[in-house]
N, C-alpha and C positions, 0 to 999 in steps of 0.2 A: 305575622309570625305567631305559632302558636305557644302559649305560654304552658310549661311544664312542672309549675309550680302546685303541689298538693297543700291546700291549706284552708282549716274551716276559718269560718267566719269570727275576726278578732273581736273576744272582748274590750268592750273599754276601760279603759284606767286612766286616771286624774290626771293632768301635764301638770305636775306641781313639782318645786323642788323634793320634796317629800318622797319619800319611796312608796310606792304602791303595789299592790300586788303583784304585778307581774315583776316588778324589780324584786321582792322579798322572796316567791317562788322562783327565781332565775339565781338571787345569789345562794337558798338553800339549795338549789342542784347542783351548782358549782361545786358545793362544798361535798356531796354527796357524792359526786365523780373523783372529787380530791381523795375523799375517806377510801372509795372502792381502789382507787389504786395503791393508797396506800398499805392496805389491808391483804391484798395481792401479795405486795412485795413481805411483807409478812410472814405470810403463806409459806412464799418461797422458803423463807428463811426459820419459819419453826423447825425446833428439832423436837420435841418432845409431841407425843403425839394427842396426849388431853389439850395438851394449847393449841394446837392444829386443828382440835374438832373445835374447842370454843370460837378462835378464829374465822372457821371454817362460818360458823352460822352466823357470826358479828356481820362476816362480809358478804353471806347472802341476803343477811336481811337488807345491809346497807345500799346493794344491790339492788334487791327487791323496790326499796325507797325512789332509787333512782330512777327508776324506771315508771314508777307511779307520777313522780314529780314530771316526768318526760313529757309520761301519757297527760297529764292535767293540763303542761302548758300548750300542749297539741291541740285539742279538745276545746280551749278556748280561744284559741287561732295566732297564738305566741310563738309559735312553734313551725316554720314551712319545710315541705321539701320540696324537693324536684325529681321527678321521675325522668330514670335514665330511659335514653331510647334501646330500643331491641337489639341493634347494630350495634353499638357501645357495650354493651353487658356480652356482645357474644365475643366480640374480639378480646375485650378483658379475659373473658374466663379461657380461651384460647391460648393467652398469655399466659395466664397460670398454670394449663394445664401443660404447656412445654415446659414451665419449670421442674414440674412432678416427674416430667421422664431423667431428668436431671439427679434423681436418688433413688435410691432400692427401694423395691415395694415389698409390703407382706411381711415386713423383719429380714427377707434374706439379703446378704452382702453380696456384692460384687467380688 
């Protein structure tokens, strides 16, 4: 069977009680996906619109972060995916796209 798993070649890190890098890069991403949602829900909720732009760039930086920290633990082989087959991604989006006849397109109403 063929294995579908995308993933470079892992760094090593110490087996020690101690945290090592890939534990201290994994629990700043954590925290980094915690901030991004939280900052979202924010978002939502500014009403004034100076605190919406500073928000606004709080959370793309914070954004921006995560996403580096993503790309780092990828890069050192912390990080796997799995690539979908062709067949799966086509009936997914098949699926989605009968939800989309399900509402008005373009702004106009029914």
């Amino acid at each position: 069977m063929e294995s579908n798993k995308i993933q470079n070649p892992e760094s090593a890190v110490p087996k020690t009680p101690q945290m090592n890098d890939r534990d201290l890069i994994n629990d700043v991403l954590a925290y980094e996906k915690y901030m991004t949602d939280s900052y979202s829900v924010a978002l939502n909720e500014a009403s004034h619109d100076a605190l919406y732009q500073d928000l606004l760039t709080v959370y793309n930086d914070t954004q921006n972060m995560q996403r580096e920290l993503y790309n780092m633990m990828f890069k050192k082989g912390w990080y796997a995916l799995e690539a979908a087959d062709t067949q799966k991604i086509q009936q997914t989006y098949q699926q989605f796209s009968n939800y989309m006849t399900q509402f008005p397109h373009n702004g106009q109403t029914q």
